[in-house]
N, C-alpha and C positions, 0 to 999 in steps of 0.2 A: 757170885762173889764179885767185888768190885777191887779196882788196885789202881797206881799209878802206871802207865805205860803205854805203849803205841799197839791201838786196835789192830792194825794190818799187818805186825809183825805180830801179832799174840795170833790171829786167825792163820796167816802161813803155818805158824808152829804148829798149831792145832787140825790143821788139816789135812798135814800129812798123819795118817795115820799109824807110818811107820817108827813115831817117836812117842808111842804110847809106854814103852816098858820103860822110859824115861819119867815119865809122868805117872804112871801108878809101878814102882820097882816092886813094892814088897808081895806082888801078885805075879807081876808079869815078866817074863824069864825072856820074851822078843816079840817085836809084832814085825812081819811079813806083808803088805800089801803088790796086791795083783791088781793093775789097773789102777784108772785117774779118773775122780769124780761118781756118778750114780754109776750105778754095778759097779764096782770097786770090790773086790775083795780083799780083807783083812784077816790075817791067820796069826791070831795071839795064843802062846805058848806059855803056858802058866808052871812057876815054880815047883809046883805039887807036879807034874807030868802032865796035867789036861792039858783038854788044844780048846779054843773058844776059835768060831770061825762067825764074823759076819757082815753083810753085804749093808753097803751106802745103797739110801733108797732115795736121797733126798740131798743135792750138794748144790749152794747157792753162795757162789763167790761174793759176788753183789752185797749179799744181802749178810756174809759172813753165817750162813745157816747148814750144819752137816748132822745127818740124821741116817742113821744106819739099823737094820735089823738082826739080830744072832740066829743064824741059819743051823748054825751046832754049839753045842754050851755041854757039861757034864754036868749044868749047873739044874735042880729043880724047878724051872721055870721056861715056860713058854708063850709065844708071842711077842718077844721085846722087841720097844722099839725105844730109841734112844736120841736126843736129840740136843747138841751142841748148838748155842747164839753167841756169836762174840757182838759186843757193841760198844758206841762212845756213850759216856753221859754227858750232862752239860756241866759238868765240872772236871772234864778234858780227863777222865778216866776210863778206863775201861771194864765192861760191864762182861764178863761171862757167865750164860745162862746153862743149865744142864738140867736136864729132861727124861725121865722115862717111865715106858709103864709096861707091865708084865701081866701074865698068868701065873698062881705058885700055888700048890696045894694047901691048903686052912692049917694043915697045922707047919709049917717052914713058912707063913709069911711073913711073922715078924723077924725070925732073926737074916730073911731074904732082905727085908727093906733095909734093915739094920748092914748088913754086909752092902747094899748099894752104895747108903749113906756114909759108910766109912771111904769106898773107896771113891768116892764120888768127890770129897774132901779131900782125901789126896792125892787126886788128880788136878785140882782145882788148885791146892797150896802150893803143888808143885809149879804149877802152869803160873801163878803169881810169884813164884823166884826162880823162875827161868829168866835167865839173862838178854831181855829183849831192850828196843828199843826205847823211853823213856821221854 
């Protein structure tokens, strides 16, 4: 997704991971982080009562790059790894990339992709009118 706005404060925002249930609300009831940068743990507490718990394996300020893995999930799926890019274009916007890939059994993986894409969207639409910089 691309939008108007300042890469360095969209990447702040996005990097703390404790302002996730901000950015996807209609799932996430609070996110919790332990610790700053790789090994980070994040403890997101989901509407329906689940707990989703997962470790940053990969944090590059520099480079605006955070990539984390789901160490616990109730969700049908295993191995995720997930990975956030914020960047500038050359048309002085800001470019956020988002990334993952999983294990899911044959028959849950379309409506698994299907559920990423939804919230992946509104994580992303949110993170575009969040009141940042400009």
């Amino acid at each position: 997704m691309t939008f108007k706005g300042n890469a360095d404060s969209v990447w702040q925002y996005l990097s703390d991971l404790g302002h996730l249930q901000f950015l996807v609300p209609s799932t996430i009831k609070s996110s919790i982080t332990n610790g700053q940068g790789v090994q980070s743990i994040v403890t997101l507490t989901l509407h329906n009562g689940g707990k989703i718990v997962e470790k940053v394996v990969k944090f590059n300020a520099k480079k605006r790059i955070i990539c984390y893995t789901m160490i616990e999930t109730p969700l049908p799926i295993k191995d995720c790894l997930a990975c956030f890019k914020v960047s500038n274009t050359l048309n002085k916007e800001v470019k956020v990339t988002f990334k993952a890939s999983f294990f899911v059994q044959d028959g849950l993986r379309e409506e698994r992709i299907e559920a990423f894409e939804k919230l992946q969207k509104e994580l992303l639409t949110n993170l575009k009118n969040f009141k940042h910089d400009k």
